[in-house]
C-alpha positions in Angstrom: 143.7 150.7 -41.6 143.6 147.1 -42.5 146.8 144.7 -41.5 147.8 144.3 -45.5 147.3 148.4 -45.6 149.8 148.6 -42.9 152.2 146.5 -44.0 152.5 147.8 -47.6 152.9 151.0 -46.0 155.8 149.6 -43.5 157.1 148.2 -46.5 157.3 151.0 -48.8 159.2 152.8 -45.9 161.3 150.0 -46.2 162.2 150.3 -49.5 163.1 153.8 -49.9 165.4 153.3 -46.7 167.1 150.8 -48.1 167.8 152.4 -51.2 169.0 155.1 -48.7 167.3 157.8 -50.9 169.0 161.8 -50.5 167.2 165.0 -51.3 167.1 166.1 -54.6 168.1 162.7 -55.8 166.3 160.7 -59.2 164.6 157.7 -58.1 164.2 154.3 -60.3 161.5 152.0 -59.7 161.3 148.9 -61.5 157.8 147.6 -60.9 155.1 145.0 -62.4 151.6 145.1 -63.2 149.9 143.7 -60.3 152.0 145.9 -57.9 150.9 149.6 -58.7 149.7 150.0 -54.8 153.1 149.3 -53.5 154.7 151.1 -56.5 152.7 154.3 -55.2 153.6 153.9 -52.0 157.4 153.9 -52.8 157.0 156.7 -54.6 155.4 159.4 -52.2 157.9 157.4 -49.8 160.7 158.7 -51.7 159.1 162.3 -52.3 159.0 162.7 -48.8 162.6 162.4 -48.1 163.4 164.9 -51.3 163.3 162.8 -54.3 163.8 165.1 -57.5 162.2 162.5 -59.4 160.8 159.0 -59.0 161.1 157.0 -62.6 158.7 154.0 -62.6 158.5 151.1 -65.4 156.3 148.8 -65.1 156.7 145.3 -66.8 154.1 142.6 -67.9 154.8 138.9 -68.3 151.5 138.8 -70.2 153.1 140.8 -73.0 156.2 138.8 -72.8 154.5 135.9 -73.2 153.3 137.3 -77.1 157.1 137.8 -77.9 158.4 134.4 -76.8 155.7 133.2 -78.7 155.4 134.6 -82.0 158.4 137.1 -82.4 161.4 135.5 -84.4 164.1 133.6 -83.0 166.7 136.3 -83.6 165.0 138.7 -82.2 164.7 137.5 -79.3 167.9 138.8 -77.5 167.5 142.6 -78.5 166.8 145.0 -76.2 165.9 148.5 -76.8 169.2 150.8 -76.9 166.5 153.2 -74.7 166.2 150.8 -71.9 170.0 150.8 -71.4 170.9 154.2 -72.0 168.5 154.8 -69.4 170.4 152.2 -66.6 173.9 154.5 -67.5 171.6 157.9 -67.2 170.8 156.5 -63.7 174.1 156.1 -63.2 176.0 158.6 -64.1 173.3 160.8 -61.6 174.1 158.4 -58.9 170.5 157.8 -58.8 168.7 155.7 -56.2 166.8 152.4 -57.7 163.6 150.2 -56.5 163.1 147.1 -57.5 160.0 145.5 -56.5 160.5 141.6 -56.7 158.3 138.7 -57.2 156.2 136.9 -60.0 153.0 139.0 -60.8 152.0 136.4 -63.7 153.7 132.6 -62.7 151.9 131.1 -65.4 152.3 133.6 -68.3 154.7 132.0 -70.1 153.1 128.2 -69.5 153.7 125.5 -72.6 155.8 128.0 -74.1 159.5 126.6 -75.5 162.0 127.2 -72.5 165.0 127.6 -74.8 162.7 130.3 -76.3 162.1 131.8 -73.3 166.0 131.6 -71.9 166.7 134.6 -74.6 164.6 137.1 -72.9 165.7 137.8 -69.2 163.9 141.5 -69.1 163.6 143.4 -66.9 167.4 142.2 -66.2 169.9 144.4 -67.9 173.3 143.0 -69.3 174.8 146.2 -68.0 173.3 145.9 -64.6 176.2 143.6 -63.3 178.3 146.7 -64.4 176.4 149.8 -62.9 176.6 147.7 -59.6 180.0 147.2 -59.8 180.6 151.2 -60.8 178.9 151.8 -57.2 177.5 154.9 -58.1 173.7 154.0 -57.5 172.2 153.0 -54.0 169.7 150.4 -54.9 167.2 148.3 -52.7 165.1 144.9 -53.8 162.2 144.2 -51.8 159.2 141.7 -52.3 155.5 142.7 -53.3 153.1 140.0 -53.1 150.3 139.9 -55.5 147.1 137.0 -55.2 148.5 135.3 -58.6 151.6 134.7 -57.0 150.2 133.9 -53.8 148.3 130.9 -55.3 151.8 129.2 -56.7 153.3 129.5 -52.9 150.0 128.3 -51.1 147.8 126.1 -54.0 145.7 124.5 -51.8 144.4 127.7 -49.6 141.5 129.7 -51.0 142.6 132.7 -53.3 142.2 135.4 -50.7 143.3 133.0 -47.5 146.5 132.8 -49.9 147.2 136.3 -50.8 147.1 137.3 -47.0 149.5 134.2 -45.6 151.8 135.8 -48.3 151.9 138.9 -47.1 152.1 137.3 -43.5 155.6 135.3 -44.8 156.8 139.0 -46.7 156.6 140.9 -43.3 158.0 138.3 -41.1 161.0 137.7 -43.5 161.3 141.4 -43.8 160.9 142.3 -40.3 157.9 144.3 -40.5 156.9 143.5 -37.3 159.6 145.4 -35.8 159.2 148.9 -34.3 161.2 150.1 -36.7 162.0 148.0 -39.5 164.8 149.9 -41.0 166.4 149.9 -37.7 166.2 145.6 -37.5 167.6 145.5 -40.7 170.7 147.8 -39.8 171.1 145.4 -36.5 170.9 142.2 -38.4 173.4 144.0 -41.5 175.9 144.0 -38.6 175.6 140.5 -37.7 176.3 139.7 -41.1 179.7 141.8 -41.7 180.6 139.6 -38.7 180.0 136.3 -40.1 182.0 137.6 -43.2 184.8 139.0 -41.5 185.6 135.9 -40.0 185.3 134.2 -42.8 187.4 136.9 -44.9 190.2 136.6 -41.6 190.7 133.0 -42.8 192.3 133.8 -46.2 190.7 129.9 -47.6 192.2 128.9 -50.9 189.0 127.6 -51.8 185.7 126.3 -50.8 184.0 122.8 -50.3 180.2 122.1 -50.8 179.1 118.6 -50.1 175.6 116.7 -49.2 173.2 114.8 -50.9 173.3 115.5 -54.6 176.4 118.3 -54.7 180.2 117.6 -54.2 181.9 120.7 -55.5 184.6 122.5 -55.1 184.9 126.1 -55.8 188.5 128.2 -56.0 188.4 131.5 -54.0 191.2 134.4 -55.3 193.5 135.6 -53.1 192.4 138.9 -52.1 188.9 138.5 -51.8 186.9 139.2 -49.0 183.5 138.7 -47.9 180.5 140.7 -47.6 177.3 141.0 -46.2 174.5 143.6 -45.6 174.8 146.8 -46.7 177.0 148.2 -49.6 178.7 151.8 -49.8 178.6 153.8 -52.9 181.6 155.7 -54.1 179.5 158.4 -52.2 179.6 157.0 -49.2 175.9 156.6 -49.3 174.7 153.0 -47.3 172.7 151.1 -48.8 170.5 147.7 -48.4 170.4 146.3 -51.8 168.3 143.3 -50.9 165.7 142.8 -48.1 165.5 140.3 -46.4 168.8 139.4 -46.8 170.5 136.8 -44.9 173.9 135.8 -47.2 177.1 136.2 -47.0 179.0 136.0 -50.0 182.7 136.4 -52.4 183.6 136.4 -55.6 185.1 133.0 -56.6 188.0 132.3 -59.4 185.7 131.2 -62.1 188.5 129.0 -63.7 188.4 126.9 -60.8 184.8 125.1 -60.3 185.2 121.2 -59.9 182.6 118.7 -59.1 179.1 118.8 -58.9 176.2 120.2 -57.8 171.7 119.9 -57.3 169.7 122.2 -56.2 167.2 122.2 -53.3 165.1 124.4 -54.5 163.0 125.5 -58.2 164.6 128.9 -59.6 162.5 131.5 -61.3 164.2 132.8 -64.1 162.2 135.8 -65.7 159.0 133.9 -65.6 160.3 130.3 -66.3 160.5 128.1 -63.2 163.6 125.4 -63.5 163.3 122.9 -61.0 165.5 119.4 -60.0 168.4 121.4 -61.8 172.3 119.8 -61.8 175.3 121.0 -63.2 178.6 119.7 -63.3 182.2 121.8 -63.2 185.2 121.0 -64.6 187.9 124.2 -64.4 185.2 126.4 -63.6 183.0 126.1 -66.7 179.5 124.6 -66.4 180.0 121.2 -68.9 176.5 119.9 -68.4 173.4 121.4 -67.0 170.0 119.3 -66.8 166.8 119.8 -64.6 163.7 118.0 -64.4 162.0 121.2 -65.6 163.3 124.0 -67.9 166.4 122.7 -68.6 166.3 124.8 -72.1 165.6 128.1 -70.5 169.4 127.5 -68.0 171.4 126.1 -70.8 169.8 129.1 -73.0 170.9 131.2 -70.5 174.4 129.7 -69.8 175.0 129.7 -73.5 174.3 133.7 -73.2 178.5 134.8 -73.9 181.7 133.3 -72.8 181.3 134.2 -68.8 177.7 132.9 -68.8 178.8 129.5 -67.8 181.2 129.9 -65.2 180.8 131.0 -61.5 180.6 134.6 -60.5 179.3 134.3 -56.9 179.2 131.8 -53.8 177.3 132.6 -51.1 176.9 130.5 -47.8 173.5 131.3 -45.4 173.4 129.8 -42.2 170.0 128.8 -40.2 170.2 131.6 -38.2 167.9 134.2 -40.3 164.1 134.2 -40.7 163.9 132.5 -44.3 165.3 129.3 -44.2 163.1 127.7 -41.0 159.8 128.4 -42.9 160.9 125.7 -45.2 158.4 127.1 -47.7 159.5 127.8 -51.2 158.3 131.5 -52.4 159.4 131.6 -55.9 160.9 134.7 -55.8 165.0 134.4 -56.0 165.4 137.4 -53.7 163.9 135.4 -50.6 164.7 131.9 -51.8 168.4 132.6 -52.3 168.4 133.7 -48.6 167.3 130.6 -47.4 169.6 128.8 -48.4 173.4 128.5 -49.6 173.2 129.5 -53.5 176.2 130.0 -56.2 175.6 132.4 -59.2 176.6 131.7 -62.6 178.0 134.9 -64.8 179.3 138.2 -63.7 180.8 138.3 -60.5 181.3 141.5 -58.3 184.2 144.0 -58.1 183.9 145.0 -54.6 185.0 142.1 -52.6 188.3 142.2 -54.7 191.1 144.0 -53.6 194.1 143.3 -55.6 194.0 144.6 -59.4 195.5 141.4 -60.6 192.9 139.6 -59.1 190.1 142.0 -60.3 191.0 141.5 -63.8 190.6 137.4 -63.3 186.9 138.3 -62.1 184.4 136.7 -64.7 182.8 138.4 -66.8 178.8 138.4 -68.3 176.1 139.9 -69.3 174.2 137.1 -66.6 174.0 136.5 -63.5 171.8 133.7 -62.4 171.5 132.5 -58.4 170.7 129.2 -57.9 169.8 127.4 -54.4 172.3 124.4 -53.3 171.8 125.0 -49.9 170.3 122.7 -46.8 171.0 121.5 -43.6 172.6 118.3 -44.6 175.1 120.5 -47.1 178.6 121.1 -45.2 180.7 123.5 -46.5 184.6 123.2 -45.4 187.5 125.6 -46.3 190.5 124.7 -47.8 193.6 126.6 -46.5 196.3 127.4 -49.0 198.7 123.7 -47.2 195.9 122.0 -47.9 194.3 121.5 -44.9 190.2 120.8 -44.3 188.5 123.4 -41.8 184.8 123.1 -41.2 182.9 126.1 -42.0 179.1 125.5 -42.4 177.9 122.1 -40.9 173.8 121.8 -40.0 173.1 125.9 -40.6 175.7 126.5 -38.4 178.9 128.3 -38.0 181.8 126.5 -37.6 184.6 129.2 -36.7 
C-alpha cells in the first residue's frame, strides 16, 4: 500500500469518526469531482459502522463556471427547492453529514465577473446555519487534496512532487500520523474546551483585535460562552465538525463591531479567491469592504440580506496547533481559518448562548463567511464590563 493509499484510508476513518456515525443511521456526503477515491472510502467507512444509507452529491466548479457565465443575472441566487428539502430531510432523521473540503477546480471560474460569481455560494445552503443550530445532525469537514489544487498551494514544484507535499501538509495538520487519529483529535478537543472555558470564566464585555492593518473592536453578549472541539447533538451524539481544528470561538453582539480590520490571508469563497481584503465596522454593520482581489464577489456576498453584513462569529487561534507554524497558505477555509484568528460575517451560532434574550439578539443570515485576521503580531485584549484592558492573545499565546 502506497503512503497516499494509506493516508486516504486513515482519513476516511477519520471522517466517519468525526461525524460520529451510529448504526442504522443515513449518511450525507457532500463531495467534488476530483475526490471520488476519498468519497468511496468514506462511504464503506460508514457502512462498516452500520450506516443505513450513505447519500453522496458531488459538485463541479467546471459547471458552475457555465452558469456564472451565461445564465441571467436573476437567476443567479435560486437554488433548487430539492436541494433544500433534502438538508431538512437530513435533519429531521438526525442524519450524519461528510463534507469533503478543498478546491477541486481553483481556476474554474478565472476572468469571470466576481459580483457574478458572489450570487452563487453552492454547495453552501442558506439553511445550513439553521440545521446546525437545530443540532440534530452530527457532521464532520475534512480536507481531500486533489493535484489541481495542489498546484495553487505549491506552483513552483512539479505536478506530482505537488500533489504528494499536499497530502504530506493534510495528514500532519490532521494528525494522521498518529496511532490512532481519532483518538489525537479527542485529546487535542479537550485542550481546546480548556482554552474556552477560561476564556468563558472571564465574562469580557467585549473583545479587542489590534496589529498591523486591524484595530477593531467587537461586543460579546452577556451569556455567551465559548467553544471549542467537539459539539453534542440534542442526542447526545459527539461530534467533530471540523478537522483539523484548532479555534476557539463565541457568538458576538452583531450591533456592536467598531473599527477596522485586514486580513492575513486570501479567502476562498465557492471558487472565487479574495485576497488583501479590509472592512471597516461602525455598530456592527460592515460600511465598506475592499480587497485587492474579488472585492465584487464579498460585497456580493455581504449584500446577500440584512444579517449578511454584520458579525456572527469571532474566533481566536493561538500558535499552539499544527496549522499556523507551516506558514503556508492552503486555500481551503477549513485549514486556513485554523491558522489563524478569523471573524465570520452572517449567521452566528445558537449554542454558545444561553440566555433567551440574548439568543434572540443573535444575527441572523443566510451567510456565513470566515475570514483570516489573525497573526503573531495581532493582540487580542478583553474588555471587562468597568472597563478595564486584560491581555488575552499576545504573539500566539495565551495570556490568562
Amino acid at each position: 500500500m502506497g503512503q497516499i493509499e494509506e493516508w486516504t484510508n486513515k482519513l476516511a476513518e477519520l471522517a466517519v469518526f468525526g461525524a460520529n456515525v451510529q448504526p442504522g443511521q443515513l449518511v450525507s456526503v457532500t463531495s467534488f469531482v476530483g475526490k471520488e477515491e476519498l468519497t468511496r472510502k468514506v462511504a464503506r467507512a460508514a457502512y462498516k459502522r452500520g450506516a443505513k444509507y450513505v447519500d453522496v452529491v458531488y459538485f463541479d466548479q467546471w459547471v458552475k463556471r457555465e452558469r456564472i457565465a451565461h445564465a441571467a443575472d436573476d437567476t443567479l441566487d435560486y437554488i433548487p427547492p430539492w436541494m433544500t428539502q433534502r438538508l431538512l430531510y437530513l435533519s429531521d432523521e438526525h442524519a450524519a453529514r461528510v463534507t469533503l473540503s478543498g478546491p477541486h477546480a481553483p481556476h474554474a471560474l478565472d476572468g469571470l465577473d466576481p459580483a457574478r460569481a458572489g450570487h452563487d455560494l453552492l454547495p453552501y445552503l442558506p439553511e445550513t446555519g439553521e440545521i446546525v443550530n437545530r443540532m440534530t445532525t452530527s457532521w464532520c469537514i475534512v480536507p481531500a487534496p486533489t493535484p489541481d489544487w495542489a498546484e495553487v498551494v505549491y506552483p513552483a514544484l512539479p505536478r506530482g512532487e505537488a500533489y504528494e507535499r499536499l497530502w504530506e501538509a493534510v495528514a500532519h495538520v490532521c494528525r494522521l500520523d498518529a496511532d490512532d487519529p481519532g483518538a489525537a483529535w479527542t485529546e487535542r478537543a479537550a485542550a481546546l474546551k480548556e482554552n474556552a472555558s477560561r476564556l468563558t470564566e472571564r465574562r469580557f464585555d467585549a473583545l479587542r483585535l489590534h496589529g498591523p492593518g486591524t484595530d477593531l473592536t467587537i461586543g460579546l453578549l452577556p451569556s455567551s460562552s465559548w467553544a471549542a472541539g467537539d459539539l453534542e447533538t440534542v442526542d447526545g451524539a459527539t461530534h467533530l465538525p471540523n478537522i483539523p481544528t484548532e479555534e476557539t470561538f463565541t457568538t458576538p453582539d452583531p450591533a456592536r463591531a467598531d473599527g477596522y480590520v485586514s486580513a492575513t490571508m486570501p479567502l476562498e469563497l465557492s471558487g472565487s479567491v479574495i485576497s488583501g481584503i479590509r472592512v471597516e465596522f461602525s455598530g456592527g454593520l460592515a460600511v465598506k469592504i475592499d480587497a485587492d482581489q474579488g472585492a465584487e464577489a464579498l460585497r456580493a456576498v455581504a449584500s446577500k440580506d440584512e444579517g449578511a453584513a454584520r458579525l456572527g462569529e469571532i474566533a481566536l487561534v493561538d500558535g499552539e496547533g499544527r496549522i499556523g507554524p507551516l506558514e503556508m497558505v492552503f486555500f481551503d477555509t477549513l485549514i486556513d481559518e485554523n491558522a489563524a484568528t478569523h471573524i465570520a460575517l452572517g449567521n452566528g451560532y445558537d449554542h454558545p448562548v444561553a440566555d433567551p434574550a440574548d439568543k434572540a439578539r443573535i444575527n441572523k443570515s443566510h451567510i456565513h463567511v470566515d475570514f483570516m485576521i489573525g497573526s503573531p503580531e495581532l493582540a487580542v485584549d478583553g474588555i471587562t464590563r468597568d472597563g478595564d484592558m486584560v491581555p488575552v492573545l499576545l504573539a500566539g499565546r495565551w495570556q490568562i
